[in-house]
C-alpha positions, -999 to +999 in steps of 0.1 A: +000+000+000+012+031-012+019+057+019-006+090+021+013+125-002+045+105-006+056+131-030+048+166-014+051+199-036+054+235-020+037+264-042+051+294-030+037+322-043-004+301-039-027+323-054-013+329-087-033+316-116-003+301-130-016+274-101-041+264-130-014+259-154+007+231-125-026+213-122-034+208-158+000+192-168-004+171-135-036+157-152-020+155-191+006+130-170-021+116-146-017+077-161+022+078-153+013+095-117-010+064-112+016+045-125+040+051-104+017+048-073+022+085-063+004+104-042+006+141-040+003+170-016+004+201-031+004+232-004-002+269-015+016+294+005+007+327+002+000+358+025-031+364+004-049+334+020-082+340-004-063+338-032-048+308-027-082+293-013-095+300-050-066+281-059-075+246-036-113+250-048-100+247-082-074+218-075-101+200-054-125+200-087-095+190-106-088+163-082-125+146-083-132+149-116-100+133-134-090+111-108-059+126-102-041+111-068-038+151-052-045+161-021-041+203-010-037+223+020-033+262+020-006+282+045+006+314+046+037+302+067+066+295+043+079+271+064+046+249+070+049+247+030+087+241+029+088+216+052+093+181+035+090+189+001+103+174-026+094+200-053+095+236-044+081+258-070+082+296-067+061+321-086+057+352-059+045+384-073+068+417-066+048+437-087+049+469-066+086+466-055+099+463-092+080+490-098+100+508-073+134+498-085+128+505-121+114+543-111+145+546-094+170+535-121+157+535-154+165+573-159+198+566-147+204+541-180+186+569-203+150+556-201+130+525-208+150+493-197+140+461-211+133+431-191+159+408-207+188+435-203+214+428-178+201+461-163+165+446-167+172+413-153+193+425-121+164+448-111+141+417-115+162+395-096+170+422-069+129+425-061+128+385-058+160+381-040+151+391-007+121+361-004+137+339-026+171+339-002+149+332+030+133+305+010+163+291-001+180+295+039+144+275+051+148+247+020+181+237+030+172+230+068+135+220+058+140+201+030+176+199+021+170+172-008+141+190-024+143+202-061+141+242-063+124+252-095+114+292-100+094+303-128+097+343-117+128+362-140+153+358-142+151+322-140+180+312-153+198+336-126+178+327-097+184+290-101+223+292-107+224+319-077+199+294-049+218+262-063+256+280-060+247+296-024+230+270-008+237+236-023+202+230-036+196+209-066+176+245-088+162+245-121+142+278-139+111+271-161+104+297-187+073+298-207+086+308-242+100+275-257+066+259-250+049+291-259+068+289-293+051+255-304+021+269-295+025+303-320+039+278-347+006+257-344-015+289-347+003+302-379+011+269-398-024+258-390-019+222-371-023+212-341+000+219-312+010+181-305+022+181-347+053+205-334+084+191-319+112+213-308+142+186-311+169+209-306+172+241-286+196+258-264+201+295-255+194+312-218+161+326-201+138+340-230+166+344-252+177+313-278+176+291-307+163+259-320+182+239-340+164+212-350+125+213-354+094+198-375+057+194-378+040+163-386+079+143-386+090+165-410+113+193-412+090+228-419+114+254-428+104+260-462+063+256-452+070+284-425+093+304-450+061+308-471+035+311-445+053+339-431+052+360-464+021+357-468+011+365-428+031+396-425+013+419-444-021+403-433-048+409-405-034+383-386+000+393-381+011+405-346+033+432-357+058+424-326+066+393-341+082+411-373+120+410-360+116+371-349+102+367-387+127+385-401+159+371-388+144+334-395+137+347-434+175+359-433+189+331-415+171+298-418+172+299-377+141+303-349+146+320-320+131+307-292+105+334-283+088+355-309+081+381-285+119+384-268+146+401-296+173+410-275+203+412-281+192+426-315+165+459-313+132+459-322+121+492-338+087+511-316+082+539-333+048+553-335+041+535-367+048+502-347+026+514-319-003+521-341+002+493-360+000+464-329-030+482-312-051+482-345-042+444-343-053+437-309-083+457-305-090+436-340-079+400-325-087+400-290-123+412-279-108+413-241-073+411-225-058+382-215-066+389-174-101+394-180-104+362-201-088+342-178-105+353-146-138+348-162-127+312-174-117+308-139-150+324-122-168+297-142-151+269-137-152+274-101-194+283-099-199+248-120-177+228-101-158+215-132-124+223-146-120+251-171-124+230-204-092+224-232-115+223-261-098+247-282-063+246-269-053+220-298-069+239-325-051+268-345-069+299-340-051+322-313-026+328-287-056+339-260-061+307-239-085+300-208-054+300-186-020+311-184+001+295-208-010+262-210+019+246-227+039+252-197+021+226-176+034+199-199+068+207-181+055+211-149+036+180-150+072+156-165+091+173-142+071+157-112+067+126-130+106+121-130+111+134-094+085+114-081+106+081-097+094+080-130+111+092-166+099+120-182+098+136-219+123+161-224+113+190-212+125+224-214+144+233-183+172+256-174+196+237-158+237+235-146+249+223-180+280+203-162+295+176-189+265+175-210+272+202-236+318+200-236+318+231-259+303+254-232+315+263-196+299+234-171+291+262-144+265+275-169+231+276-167+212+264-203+179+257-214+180+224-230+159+200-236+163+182-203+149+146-195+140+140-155+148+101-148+143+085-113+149+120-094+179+128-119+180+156-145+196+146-179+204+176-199+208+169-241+240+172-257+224+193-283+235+192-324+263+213-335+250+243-338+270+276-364+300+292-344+282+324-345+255+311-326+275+289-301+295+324-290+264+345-288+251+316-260+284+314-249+281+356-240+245+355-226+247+329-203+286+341-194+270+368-185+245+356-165+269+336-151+284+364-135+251+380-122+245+347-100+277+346-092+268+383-075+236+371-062+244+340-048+279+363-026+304+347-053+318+378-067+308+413-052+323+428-091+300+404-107+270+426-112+297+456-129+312+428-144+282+415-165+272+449-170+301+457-192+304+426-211+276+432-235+269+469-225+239+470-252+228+505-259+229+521-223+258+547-216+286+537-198+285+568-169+250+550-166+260+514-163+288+524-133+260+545-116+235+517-114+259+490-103+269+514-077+238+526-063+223+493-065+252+477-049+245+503-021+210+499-012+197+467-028+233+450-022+218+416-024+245+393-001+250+423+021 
């Protein structure tokens, strides 16, 4: 007989509706769950107790009607959730306090800073650092073996920082690789399960796939002319024009069509104009709205917010956050809880696995989760010119967990000045030495 939650989860950050997502991959791999004999507790911390109540209604419906061995409990003590874990997933909300940090510095660096900037992604990380360090301080007396796995930016950097600080086993999860199947089901017009992504490696939002098809078969010529015909069409997000145009010049996908860094995306006014004629045309109501009504429902009927839809080409609005992602979150328990998952997109320590690239870095690589054990892919050779531009990013972010994690005290100036982008320089040794002075992370 199997023993009560033998695999325990702790969702900190309980009340987010990226819940929904974590509980609808758990049912795509319910068979294998069964299989496997596992029972699971998932507990939802959160100071915002109703929140995270929502959250257990939902997972109780989800529960009952697919049969899914879950049980949940709700905290807002982080160390009631922490304690025995196995899987330790963290998606807080610092909404207000990166707001803060980004009215404080963005003048300094000449205006607008973008996300995936090294500028961008310290302010991120700086906002999560302080919960995510107390977190990570609890885990390793709590629950020392568990598996630490952030989906809040910068992922890649939070992992490497929690995993080189504190000796926990850390992986990131982004949503963009899955994401990307799911915008080239929608524009070639099949279903999402007739995309594989075979071969893909690049950092946190920014990459490249090597090696891809639809339906078995390679698709870069049947994209090549779907894309000239949707660019100058009613269906065309106009944001996606840079990802479009460096795969017509170069044969290559990124891995996000909505993240072009380190090259610039032009938003001019025309560009402006241009994507809010196309979304007032597309969607009839933002993606919060949608959601949160999808979600109201659900939880009035007692039933779980239906997938009818999700597999058929028509747009990137879905019922719930980013459903693709819950494919990943629902292997990677699967192979922690003793069973072998599908390779799954993970950013992980790259140690042996990929010989032409530092093993301190972090990657995101198709990653297989076997008996507790992640297996990252030794991907194909990939062109020089794309090897050293991965090589750079995640150097770079290297160096920024290195900083957070009380490595290197230069590594935040360090990583500013190795790809400086377009901010000035008197603006790059400002921030790193203002926010080395009052957000100092490992002070």
């Amino acid at each position: 007989m199997v023993a009560a939650h033998n695999f325990k989860v702790a969702y900190i950050g309980g009340g987010s509706r990226f819940v929904i997502t974590f509980l609808h991959g758990l049912v795509n791999c319910v068979d294998k769950l069964k299989f496997l004999g596992s029972s699971i507790l998932l507990t939802l911390m959160d100071p915002n107790l109703p929140r995270a109540t929502e959250m257990a209604q939902y997972a109780e419906i989800v529960a009952k009607q697919t049969g899914l061995p879950l049980s949940v409990e709700v905290t807002n003590e982080r160390k009631v959730a922490i304690d025995g874990a196995h899987l330790i997933i963290y998606s807080a909300g610092v909404h207000e306090k990166l707001h803060v940090i980004r009215a404080t510095f963005d003048a300094v660096l000449g205006g607008h800073v973008e996300p995936d900037s090294c500028p961008g992604m310290a302010m991120e990380g700086v906002a999560h650092w302080e919960i995510v360090e107390k977190l990570a301080e609890e885990t390793r007396t709590l629950a020392p073996n568990a598996i630490f796995c952030t989906l809040a930016n910068p992922t890649d950097v939070l992992a490497a920082a929690v995993e080189r600080r504190f000796s926990i086993k850390s992986v990131g999860v982004c949503v963009e690789v899955p994401q990307l199947k799911r915008w080239l089901a929608v524009h070639l017009k099949v279903k999402v399960s007739d995309v594989e992504l075979l071969d893909y490696i690049g950092v946190n939002h920014i990459g490249y796939v090597l090696r891809w098809t639809v339906k078995g078969e390679d698709a870069t010529s049947l994209l090549r002319e779907r894309l000239m015909e949707l660019m100058n069409s009613d269906q065309w997000d106009p944001w996606n024009d840079a990802f479009a145009q460096f795969f017509l010049a170069t044969g290559y996908l990124r891995t996000s069509p909505y993240h072009h860094l380190p090259y610039r995306q032009d938003w001019d006014e025309d560009m402006q104009e241009r994507r809010r004629v196309f979304y007032e045309r597309t969607y009839p109501m933002s993606w919060s709205e949608y959601q949160q009504r999808e979600l109201a429902k659900a939880l009035a009927e007692g039933r779980m917010i239906p997938e009818e839809g999700l597999n058929t080409p028509s747009s990137m609005l879905t019922p719930y956050p980013y459903p693709d992602t819950g494919q990943t979150l629902g292997e990677l328990v699967v192979g922690l809880a003793g069973g072998v998952s599908s390779p799954i997109p993970l950013q992980v320590h790259n140690g042996e696995s990929n010989p032409n690239l530092s093993p301190n870095f972090w990657l995101e690589l198709p990653t297989s989760v076997r008996n507790g054990k992640l297996i990252p892919k030794t991907i194909s050779p990939s062109p020089d010119w794309i090897l050293e531009q991965v090589r750079l990013l995640a150097y770079q972010r290297s160096l920024l967990a290195d900083w957070f994690a009380g490595k290197d005290s230069e590594g935040l100036l360090k990583a500013l000045l190795l790809m400086p982008g377009h901010f000035p320089f008197k603006g790059l040794l400002t921030f790193a030495q203002e926010v080395a002075k009052h957000f100092r992370p490992f002070a």
